[in-house]
N, C-alpha and C positions, 0 to 999 in steps of 0.2 A: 707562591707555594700552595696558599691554599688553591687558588684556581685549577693547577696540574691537579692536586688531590682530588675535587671535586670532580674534577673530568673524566679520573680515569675512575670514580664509584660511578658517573654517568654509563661511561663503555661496560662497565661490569655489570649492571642494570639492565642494561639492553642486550645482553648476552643472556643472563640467569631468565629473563623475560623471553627471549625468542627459544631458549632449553625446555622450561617451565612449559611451555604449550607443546612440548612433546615428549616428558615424562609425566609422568602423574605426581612426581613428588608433590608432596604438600610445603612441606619445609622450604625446596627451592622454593615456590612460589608465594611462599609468607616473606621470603626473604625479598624477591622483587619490588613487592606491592610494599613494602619497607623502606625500599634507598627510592623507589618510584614519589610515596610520598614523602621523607625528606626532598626531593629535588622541589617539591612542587611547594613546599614552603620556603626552600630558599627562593625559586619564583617570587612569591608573592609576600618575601620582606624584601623585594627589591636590590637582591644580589646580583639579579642577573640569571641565566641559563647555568654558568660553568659557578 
């Protein structure tokens, strides 16, 4: 359960990410660099990717 949920703020991540570099919003793009570094902490306590 948690893994589907984590996957699918991964998809949503990399959508708001590839939007963000072609709106100017600021908001999307604090919003990216957001679920971006949560993913990257879950990296690195060893959860894995998803």
């Amino acid at each position: 359960m948690v893994n589907a949920f984590q996957a699918g703020h991964q998809l949503k991540a990399e959508g708001l990410l590839r939007r963000s570099r072609r709106a100017s919003s600021k908001a999307q793009d604090v919003w990216a660099r957001m679920i971006a570094a949560t993913r990257l902490r879950c990296l690195r306590s060893g959860q894995g990717y998803f």
